[in-house]
C-alpha positions in Angstrom: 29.8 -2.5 -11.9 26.2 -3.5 -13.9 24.4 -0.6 -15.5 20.6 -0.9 -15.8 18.2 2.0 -17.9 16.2 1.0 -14.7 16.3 -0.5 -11.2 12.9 -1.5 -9.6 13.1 -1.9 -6.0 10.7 -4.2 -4.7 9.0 -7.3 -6.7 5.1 -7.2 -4.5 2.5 -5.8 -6.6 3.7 -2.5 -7.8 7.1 -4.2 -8.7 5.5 -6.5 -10.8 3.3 -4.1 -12.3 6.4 -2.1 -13.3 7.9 -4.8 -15.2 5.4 -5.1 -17.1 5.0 -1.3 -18.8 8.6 -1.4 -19.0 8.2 -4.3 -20.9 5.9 -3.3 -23.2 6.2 0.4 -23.2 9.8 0.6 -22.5 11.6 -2.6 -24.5 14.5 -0.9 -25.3 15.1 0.0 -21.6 17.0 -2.8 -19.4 16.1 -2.7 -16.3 16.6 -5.0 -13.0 14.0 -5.6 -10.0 15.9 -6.2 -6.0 13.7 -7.9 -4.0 15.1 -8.1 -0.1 13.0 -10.8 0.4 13.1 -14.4 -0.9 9.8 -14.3 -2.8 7.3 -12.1 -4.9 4.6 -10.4 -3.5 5.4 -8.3 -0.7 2.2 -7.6 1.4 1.1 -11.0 0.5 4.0 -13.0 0.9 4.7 -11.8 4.0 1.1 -11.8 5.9 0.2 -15.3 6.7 -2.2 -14.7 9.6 -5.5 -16.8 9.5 -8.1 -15.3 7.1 -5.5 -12.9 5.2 -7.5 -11.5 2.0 -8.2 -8.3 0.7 -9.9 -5.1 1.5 -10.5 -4.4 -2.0 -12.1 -5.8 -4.9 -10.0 -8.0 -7.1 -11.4 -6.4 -10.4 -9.5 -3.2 -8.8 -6.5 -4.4 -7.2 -5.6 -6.9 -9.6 -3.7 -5.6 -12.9 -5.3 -3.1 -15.8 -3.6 -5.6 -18.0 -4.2 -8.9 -16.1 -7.8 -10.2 -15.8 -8.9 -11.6 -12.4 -11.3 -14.0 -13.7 -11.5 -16.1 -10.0 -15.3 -16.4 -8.9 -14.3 -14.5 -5.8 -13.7 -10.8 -6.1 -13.0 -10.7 -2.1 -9.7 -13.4 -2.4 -7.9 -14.6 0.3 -4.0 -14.4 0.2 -3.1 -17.9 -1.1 -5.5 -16.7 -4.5 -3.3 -13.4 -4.8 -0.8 -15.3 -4.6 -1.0 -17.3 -7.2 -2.4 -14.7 -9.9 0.7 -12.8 -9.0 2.8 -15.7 -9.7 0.6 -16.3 -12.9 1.4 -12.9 -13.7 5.5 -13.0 -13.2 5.7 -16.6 -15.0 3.2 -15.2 -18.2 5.2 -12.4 -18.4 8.4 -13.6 -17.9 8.6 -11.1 -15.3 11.1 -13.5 -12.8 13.8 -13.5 -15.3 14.7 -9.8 -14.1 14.2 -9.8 -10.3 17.3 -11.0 -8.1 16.1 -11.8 -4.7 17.1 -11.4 -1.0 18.5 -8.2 -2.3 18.0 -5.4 0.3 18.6 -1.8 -0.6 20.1 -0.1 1.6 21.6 3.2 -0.2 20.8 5.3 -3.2 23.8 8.0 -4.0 23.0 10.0 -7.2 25.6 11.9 -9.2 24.8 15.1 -11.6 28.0 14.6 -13.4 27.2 10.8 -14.8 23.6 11.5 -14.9 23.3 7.7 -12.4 22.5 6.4 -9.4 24.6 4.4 -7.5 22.6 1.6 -5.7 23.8 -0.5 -2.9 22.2 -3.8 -1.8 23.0 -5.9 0.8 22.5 -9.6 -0.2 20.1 -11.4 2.7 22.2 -14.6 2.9 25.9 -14.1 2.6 25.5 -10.6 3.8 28.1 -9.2 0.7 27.6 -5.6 -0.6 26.0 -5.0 -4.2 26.4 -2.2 -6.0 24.9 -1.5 -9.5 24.4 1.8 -11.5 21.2 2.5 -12.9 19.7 6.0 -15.0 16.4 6.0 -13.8 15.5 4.9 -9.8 11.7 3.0 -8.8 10.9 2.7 -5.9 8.3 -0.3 -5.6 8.7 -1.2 -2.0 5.5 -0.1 -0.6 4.5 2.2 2.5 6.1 0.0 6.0 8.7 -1.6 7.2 8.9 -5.7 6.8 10.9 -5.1 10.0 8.0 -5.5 11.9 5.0 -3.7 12.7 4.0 -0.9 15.3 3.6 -1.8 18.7 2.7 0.7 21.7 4.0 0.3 25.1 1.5 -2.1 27.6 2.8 -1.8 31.1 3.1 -5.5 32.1 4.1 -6.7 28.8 6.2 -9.0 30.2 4.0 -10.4 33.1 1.6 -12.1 30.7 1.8 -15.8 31.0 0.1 -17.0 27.5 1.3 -16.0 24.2 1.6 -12.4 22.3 1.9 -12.5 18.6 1.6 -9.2 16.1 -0.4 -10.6 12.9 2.9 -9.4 10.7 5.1 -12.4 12.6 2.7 -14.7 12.9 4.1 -18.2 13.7 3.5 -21.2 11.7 2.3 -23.5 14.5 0.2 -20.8 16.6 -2.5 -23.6 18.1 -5.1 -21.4 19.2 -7.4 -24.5 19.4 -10.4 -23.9 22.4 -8.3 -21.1 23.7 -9.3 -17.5 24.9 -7.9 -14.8 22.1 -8.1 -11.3 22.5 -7.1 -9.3 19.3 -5.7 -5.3 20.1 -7.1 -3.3 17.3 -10.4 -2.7 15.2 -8.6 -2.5 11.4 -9.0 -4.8 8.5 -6.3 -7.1 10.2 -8.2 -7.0 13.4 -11.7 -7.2 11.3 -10.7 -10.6 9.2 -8.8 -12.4 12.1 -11.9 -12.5 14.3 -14.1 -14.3 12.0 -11.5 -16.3 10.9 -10.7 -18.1 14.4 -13.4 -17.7 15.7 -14.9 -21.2 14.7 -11.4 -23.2 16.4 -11.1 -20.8 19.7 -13.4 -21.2 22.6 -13.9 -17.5 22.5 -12.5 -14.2 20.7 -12.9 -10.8 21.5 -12.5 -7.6 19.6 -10.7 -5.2 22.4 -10.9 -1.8 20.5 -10.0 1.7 22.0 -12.5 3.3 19.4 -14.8 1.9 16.7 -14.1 1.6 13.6 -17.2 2.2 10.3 -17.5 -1.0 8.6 -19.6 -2.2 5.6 -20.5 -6.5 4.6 -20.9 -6.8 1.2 -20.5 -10.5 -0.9 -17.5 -11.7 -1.4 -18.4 -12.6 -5.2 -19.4 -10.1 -7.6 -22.4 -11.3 -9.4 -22.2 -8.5 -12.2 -18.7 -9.6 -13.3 -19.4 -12.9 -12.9 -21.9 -12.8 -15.5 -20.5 -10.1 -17.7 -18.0 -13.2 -18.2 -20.4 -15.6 -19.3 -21.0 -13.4 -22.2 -17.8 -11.5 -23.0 -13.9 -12.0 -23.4 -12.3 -12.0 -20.0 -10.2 -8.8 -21.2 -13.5 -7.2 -22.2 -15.6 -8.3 -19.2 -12.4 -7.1 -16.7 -12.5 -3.6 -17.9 -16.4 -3.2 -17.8 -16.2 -4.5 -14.1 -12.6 -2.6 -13.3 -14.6 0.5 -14.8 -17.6 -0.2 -12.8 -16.0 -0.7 -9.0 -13.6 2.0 -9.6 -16.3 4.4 -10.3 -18.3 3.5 -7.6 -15.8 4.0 -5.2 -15.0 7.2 -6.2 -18.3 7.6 -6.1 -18.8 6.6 -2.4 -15.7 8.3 -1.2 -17.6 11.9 -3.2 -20.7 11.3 -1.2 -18.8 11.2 2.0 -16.8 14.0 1.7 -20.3 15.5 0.4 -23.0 14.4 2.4 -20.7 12.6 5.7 -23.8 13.0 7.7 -26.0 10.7 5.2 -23.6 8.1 4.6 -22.6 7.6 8.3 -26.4 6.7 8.8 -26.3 4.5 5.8 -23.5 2.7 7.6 -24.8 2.1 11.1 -28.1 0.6 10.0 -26.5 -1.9 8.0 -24.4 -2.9 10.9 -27.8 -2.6 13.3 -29.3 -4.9 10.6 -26.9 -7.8 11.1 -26.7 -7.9 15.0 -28.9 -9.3 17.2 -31.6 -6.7 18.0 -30.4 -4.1 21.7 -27.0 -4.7 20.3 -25.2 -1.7 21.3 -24.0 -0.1 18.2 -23.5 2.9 19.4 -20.7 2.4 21.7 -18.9 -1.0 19.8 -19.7 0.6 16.0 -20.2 4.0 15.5 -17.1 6.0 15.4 -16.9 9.4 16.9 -15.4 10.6 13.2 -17.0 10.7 9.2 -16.8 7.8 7.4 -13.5 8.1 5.2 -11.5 10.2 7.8 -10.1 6.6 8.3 -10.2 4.0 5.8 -13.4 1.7 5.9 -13.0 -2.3 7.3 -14.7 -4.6 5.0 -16.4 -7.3 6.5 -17.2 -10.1 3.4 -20.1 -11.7 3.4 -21.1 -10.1 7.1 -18.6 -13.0 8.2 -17.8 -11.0 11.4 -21.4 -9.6 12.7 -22.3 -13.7 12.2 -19.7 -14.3 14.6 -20.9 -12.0 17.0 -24.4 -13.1 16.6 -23.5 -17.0 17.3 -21.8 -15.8 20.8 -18.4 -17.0 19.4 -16.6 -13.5 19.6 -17.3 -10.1 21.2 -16.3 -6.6 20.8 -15.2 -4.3 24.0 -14.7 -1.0 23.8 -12.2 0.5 26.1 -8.8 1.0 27.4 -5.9 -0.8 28.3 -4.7 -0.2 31.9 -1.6 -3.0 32.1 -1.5 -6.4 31.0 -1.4 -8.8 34.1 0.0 -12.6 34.2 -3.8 -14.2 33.1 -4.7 -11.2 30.3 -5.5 -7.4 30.2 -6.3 -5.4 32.7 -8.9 -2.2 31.4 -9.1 1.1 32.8 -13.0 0.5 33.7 -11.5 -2.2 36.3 -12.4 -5.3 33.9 -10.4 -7.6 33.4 -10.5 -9.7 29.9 -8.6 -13.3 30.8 -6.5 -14.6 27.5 -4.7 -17.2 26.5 -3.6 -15.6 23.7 -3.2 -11.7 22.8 -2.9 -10.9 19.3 -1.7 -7.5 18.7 -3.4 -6.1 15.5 -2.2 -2.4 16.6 -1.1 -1.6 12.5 1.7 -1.0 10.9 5.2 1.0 11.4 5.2 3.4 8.0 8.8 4.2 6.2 9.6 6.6 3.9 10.7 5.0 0.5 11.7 1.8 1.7 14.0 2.8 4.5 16.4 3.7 2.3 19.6 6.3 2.6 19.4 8.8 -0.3 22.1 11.1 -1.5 22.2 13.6 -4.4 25.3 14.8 -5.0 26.8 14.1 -1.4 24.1 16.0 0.2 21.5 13.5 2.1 17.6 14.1 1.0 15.5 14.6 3.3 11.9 14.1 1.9 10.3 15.5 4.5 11.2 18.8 3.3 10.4 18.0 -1.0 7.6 18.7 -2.3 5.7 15.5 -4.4 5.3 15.9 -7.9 2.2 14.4 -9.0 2.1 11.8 -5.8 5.0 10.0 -7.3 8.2 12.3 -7.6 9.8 14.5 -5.5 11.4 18.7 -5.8 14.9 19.2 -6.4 15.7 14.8 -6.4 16.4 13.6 -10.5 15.5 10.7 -12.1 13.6 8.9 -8.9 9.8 8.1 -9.1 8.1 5.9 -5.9 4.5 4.2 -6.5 2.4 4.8 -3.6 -1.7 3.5 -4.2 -4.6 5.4 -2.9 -6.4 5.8 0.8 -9.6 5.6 -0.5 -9.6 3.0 -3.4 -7.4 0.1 -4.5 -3.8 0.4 -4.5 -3.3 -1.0 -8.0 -5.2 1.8 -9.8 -2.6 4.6 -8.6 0.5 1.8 -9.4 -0.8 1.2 -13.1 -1.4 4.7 -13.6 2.1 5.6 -12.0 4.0 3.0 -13.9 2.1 4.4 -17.5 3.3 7.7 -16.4 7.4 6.6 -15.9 7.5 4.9 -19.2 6.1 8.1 -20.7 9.0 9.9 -18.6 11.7 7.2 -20.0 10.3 7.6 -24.0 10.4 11.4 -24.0 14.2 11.5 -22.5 15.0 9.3 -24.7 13.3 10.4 -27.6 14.7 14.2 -26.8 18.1 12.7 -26.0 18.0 13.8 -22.5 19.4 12.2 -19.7 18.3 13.9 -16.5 14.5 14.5 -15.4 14.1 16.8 -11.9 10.9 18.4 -10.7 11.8 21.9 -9.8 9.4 24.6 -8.0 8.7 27.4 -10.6 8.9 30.7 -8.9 5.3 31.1 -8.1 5.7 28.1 -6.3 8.0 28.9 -3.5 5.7 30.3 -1.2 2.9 27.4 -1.4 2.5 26.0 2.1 3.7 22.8 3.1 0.6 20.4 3.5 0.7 16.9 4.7 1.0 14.2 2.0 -2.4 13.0 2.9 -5.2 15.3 4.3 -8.5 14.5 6.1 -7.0 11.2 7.1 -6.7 10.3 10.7 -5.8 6.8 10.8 -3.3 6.5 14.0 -0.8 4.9 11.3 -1.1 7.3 8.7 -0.4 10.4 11.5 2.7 9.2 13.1 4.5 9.2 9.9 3.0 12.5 8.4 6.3 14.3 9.6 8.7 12.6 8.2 6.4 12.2 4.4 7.3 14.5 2.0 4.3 17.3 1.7 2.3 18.6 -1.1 1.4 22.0 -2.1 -1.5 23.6 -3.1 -1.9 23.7 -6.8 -0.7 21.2 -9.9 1.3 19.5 -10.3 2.3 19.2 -6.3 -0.9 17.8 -5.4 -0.8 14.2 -3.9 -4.4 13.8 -5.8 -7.0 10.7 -4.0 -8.6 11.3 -7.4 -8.8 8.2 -9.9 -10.2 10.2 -12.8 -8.2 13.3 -12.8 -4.9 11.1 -12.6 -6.5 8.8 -15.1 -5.9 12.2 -17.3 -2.8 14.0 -15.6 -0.2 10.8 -15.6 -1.8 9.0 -19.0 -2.6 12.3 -21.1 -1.1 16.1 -19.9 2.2 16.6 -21.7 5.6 15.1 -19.4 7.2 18.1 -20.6 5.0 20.7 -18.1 7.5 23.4 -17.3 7.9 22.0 -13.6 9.7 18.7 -15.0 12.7 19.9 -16.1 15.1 17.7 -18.8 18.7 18.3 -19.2 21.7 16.4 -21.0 24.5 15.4 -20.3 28.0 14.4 -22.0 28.3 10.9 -21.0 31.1 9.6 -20.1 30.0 6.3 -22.0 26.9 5.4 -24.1 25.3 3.1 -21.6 21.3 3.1 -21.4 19.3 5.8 -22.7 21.9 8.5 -21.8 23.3 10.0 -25.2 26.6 11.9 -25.8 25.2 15.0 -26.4 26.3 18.5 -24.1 23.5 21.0 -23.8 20.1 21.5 -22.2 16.8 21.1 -23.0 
């Protein structure tokens, strides 16, 4: 059976991101990266609906070490794409990923100080197992099963075609046809706009409103800071600046909701035709932030509304019917085409089976350890980004934070890592992984998430700064992490021979 210092599971963004600080912060350390699918990416290999592109600003979600130096800061999926293939091929990065290898077990044993990993391989179905000292979890927050879809009565009676945006066929010819897209998300938010040009009419059918902001797609600033500085120099002033003005905007809505929701509406009442009625297609009845905000680039998607080529509705489904939906006002919105943008199904830790030491984990009852590990499981760390900001801040601090994790057991000769509650720390309450977030998505997986506490280190922080300083500076060895060794039963990785504790 392979041994590996390291297995990555997962090769989208925070898989690749991995790779690289265990590259360079790690070289000693052999590690190995499954990937159940037959490509790189993840989220972006997998969504191929029209208009697919980011939420977040490139200077942000692209790489700390990695420069996006595309004139777009708004990029479509093909452009992530290819930076993220940029990325694995500079790096060398595909050398250690083995694809259409699907994790489906994790069984951890005290006694060799491992974990045994079991992967199903996509396309002759065999069994994999490998051994590995240290576990990453890379695999993002959903299922690639397929996404969440409620129950319509009448599913079956309708006529035309039904496709959710995370299957989206190849050959969908939605040409001069009526679309109605379920759902008022990002997804929902960049597929209107984008078919709305070829269809002979779109329409936004949304239970509620969701707050959404235009801004450009380029970012002049950073555009121009490269005109005068080093790409590497010009990234970081730009990754500095956007990161600090979100945290900035997310402070001011958690401080001052009642300013910044006004703030919001009139820019949307400034980009629709004047008597629009904001109040019942764009003003949600919650504070900006509770759910996350829908981008809309270049106001891409109030022009559409404006030029009389899609519509919003605000209401309820009753039944779909044989010709479209049926809504519980008694209208009736004929389709040729319903696209079901109704989000995605969330997993814990990439729908894997965990084990330590024969007993079954269930995370739901763990506490997380600085947003990343979890009480009373060793040697296991998951990267999970941020609610309110880009995902690839929390991965690059995450992945800074296990290399640190790897040095010091190696350096103290230790093979075992395993966040313990302290005794002052058994009666904290158990809090929801995520607070004052109400996203439907994000609340029908809160049960089965693993909680947080109330003080440090078992805070799932939405802070940039204060992780900037808790995973990059505050000593690994905190009292809470505890390190043990082992006697190995043979000097593979960075376990050493040495009985004993520390």
């Amino acid at each position: 059976m392979e041994h590996f210092d390291v297995v990555v599971v997962g090769a989208g963004i925070s898989g690749i991101d991995a790779a690289y600080h265990l590259q360079t912060m790690c070289p000693d350390h052999s590690f190995v990266i499954l990937e159940g699918r037959e490509d790189i990416g993840g989220t972006w290999d997998l969504f191929t609906y029209p208009g697919i592109r980011s939420d977040s600003d490139m200077h942000t979600l692209g790489f700390g070490f990695k420069p996006w130096v595309a004139e777009k800061s708004i990029a479509d999926g093909p452009s992530i794409m290819a930076y993220l293939r940029e990325t694995v091929d500079e790096y060398h990065i595909d050398e250690h990923i083995r694809f259409q290898h699907l994790v489906r077990s994790a069984e951890w044993s005290s006694e060799s100080a491992t974990w045994t990993v079991t992967a199903e391989e996509a396309d002759t179905g065999a069994e994999v197992r490998l051994t590995c000292g240290y576990l990453f979890m890379c695999s993002g927050y959903y299922s690639y099963k397929g996404g969440y879809l409620p129950e319509f009565e009448g599913y079956d009676d309708f006529e035309g075609q039904i496709v959710h945006p995370q299957e989206w066929p190849d050959d969908l010819d939605y040409a001069d046809k009526e679309v109605v897209v379920i759902g008022s998300g990002a997804t929902a938010v960049t597929l209107v706009p984008a078919m709305a040009d070829d269809t002979a009419h779109i329409t936004m059918l949304q239970r509620s409103p969701t707050y959404m902001v235009s801004r450009p797609d380029h970012d002049v600033i950073a555009n121009n800071l490269r005109k005068v500085l080093p790409d590497a120099a010009a990234y970081e002033a730009t990754r500095w600046k956007n990161s600090t003005l979100q945290q900035f905007m997310y402070g001011q809505t958690r401080k001052h909701p009642g300013k910044v929701r006004q703030k919001l509406l009139d820019g949307v009442r400034e980009q629709l035709p004047a008597g629009y009625d904001v109040d019942t297609h764009f003003t949600p009845t919650y504070n900006p932030w509770d759910q996350r905000l829908c981008l809309v680039p270049n106001g891409d998607m109030f022009a559409a509304i404006s030029a009389g080529k899609a519509s919003v509705v605000t209401d309820t489904i009753d039944r779909f019917d044989e010709t479209g939906i049926l809504l519980d006002s008694g209208r009736h919105l004929d389709a040729d085409i319903i696209v079901t943008a109704t989000g995605l199904q969330l997993v814990t830790l990439g729908e894997v089976d965990f084990t330590v030491d024969g007993d079954p984990v269930d995370f739901s009852q763990t506490f997380t350890y600085k947003g990343m590990c979890y009480s009373d499981v060793p040697n296991l760390a998951s990267s999970f980004g941020y609610i309110n900001a880009s995902w690839t801040l929390r991965a690059d601090l995450t992945c800074q934070y296990v290399c640190r994790l790897l040095n010091h057991m190696t350096e103290t000769r230790t093979q075992i890592c395993t966040p313990r509650l302290r005794s002052e720390d058994r009666d904290m309450p158990m809090r929801p992984w995520v607070e004052d977030f109400s996203s439907g998505y994000f609340q029908r997986m809160l049960p089965v998430m693993p909680k947080q506490g109330d003080r440090e280190p078992w805070l799932n922080n939405q802070d940039y700064k204060k992780d900037k300083k808790a995973l990059r500076k505050d000593p690994v060895n905190d009292g809470v992490m505890r390190f043990t060794q082992v006697e190995a039963q043979e000097p593979t990785g960075f376990r050493s021979a040495v009985a004993g504790g520390a």
